[in-house]
N, C-alpha and C positions, 0 to 999 in steps of 0.2 A: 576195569569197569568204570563208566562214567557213570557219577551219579549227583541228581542236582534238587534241590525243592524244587518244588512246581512253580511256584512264582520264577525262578531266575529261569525255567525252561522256558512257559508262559507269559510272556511279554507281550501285551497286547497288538498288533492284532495276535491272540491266542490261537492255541491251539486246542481245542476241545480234548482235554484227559482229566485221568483220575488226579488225587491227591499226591503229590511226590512229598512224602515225609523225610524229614533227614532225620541222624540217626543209624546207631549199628547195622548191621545186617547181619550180626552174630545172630541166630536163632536159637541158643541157647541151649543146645546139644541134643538137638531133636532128631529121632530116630528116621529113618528112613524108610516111608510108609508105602515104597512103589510108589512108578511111574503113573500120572494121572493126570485128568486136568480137573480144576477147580473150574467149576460150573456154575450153572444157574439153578437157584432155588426154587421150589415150589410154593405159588404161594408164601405166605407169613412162616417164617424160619420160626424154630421152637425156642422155648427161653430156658428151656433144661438141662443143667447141668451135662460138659464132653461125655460123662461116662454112663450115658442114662443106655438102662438094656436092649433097646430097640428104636434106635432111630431113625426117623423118617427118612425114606430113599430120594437122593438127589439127580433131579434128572440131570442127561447129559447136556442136553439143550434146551435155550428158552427164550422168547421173544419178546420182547416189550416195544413200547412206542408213547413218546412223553411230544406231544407236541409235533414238529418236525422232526423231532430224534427219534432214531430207530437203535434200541441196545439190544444187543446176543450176545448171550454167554453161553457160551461153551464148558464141557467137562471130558476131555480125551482121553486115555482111554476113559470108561467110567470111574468114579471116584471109587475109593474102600469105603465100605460101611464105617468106620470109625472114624474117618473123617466129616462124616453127615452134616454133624450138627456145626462142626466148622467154617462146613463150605457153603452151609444155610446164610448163616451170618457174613459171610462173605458176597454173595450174590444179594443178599440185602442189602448192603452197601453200595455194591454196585448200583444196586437200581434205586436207590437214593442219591446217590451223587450225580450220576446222569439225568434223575430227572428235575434235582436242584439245576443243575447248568443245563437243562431244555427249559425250563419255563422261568427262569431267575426268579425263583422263593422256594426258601429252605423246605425240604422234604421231613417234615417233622419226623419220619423216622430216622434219618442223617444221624441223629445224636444216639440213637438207642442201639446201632451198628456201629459206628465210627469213636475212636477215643483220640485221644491226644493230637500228635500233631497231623494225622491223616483226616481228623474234623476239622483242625485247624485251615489244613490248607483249602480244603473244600468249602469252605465260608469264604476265605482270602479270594480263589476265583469269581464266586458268585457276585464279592463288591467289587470285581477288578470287572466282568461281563456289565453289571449296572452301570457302573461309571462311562464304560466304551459305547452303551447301548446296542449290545449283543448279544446273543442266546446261541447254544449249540443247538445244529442239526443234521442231516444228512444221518449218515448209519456207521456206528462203534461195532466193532467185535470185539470180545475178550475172551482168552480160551484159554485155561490153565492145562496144564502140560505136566508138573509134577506138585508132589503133594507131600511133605511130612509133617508128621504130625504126633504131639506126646497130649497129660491129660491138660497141660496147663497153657501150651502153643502149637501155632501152627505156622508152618512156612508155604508159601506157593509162589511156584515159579510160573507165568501167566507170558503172554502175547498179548501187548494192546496193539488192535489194527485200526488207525484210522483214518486210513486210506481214502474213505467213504463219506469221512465227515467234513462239517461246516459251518460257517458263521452266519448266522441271519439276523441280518441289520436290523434296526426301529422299523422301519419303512416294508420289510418284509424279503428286500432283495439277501442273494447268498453269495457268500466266496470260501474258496478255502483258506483256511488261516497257511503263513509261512510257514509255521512248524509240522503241521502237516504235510505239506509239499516236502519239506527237508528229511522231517523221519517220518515217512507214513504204517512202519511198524517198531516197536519198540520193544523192549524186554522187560517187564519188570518181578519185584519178587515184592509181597505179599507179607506183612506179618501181624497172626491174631493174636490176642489174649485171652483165655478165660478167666474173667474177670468177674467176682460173683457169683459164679452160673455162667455167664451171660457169655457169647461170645463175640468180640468186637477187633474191629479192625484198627491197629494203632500205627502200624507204619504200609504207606504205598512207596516202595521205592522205582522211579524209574530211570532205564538205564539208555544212554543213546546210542545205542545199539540197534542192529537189528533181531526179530527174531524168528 
């Protein structure tokens, strides 16, 4: 497995993706929660504690549009219930970092999803796009595929497809970033915390792979 921070992937002209965190990918002996994808949320994800007794159903699929950006997230098969409230927070993530890097300014909920070095690097793109003067657009998929998950973490194994996506200059013109022409799908894996209650995304790892 190749695995790299997002800035050494992202080298200007960029590639429009998430957060690549460095860091373990030990998950910390998390059970095996079946086969899933981690998907898109509904709405405002809950701030309730993994082990709350009825968690809100996560759909399989969801659409957004930030700008020029078009994000889907996907959830294959459907998620397990005990997952919920982790894959809430995750699709929150999601759709705060895509639409920080569709309109270059911080998505104030970025911070109340994202911890450590997966906020990190999600801020590091956003001044690395300012400086180039370019914003992400065209259309991301992400589609989680499996899913484990205990009360304190969670792992997911995801597909970023950005086959779709693009760079839109100052001036309004588009291209596709190199990296994108190079990996237009990729593999990455996912790890959350319960942190608080709250559940947040601390490492994006990607892999140059396909997936």
């Amino acid at each position: 497995m190749v695995r790299a921070r997002l800035a050494a992937l992202l080298l200007v002209p960029m590639m429009v993706l998430p957060a690549a965190c460095g860091g373990s990918d030990d998950t910390g002996g998390l059970p095996e929660a079946g086969a899933d994808s981690s998907g898109p949320s509904s709405s405002t994800p809950a701030t309730t504690p993994a082990s709350a007794a009825t968690p809100t159903p996560v759909p399989t699929t969801s659409t957004q549009k930030y700008g020029a950006l078009t994000l889907v997230i996907n959830h294959k098969p459907a998620p397990p219930a005990a997952a919920a409230q982790a894959l809430q927070a995750y699709d929150a993530f999601e759709r705060a970092s895509h639409k920080t890097q569709a309109t270059n300014v911080e998505d104030p909920a970025l911070a109340t999803w994202g911890a450590a070095a997966a906020l990190q690097d999600i801020r590091s793109i956003l001044q690395s796009q300012k400086t180039q003067k370019v914003r992400a657009g065209g259309a991301i998929t992400v589609t989680t595929k499996v899913v484990r998950t205990s009360a304190a973490a969670a792992a997911l194994d995801t597909c970023y497809d950005q086959s779709k996506s693009l760079l839109v200059r100052a001036n309004g013109t588009t291209y596709m970033g190199p990296g994108a022409k190079k990996d237009p799908k990729l593999s990455a894996s996912v790890i959350l915390g319960n942190i608080a209650g709250v559940w947040k995304v601390t490492e994006y790892n990607l892999k140059a792979e396909p997936c």
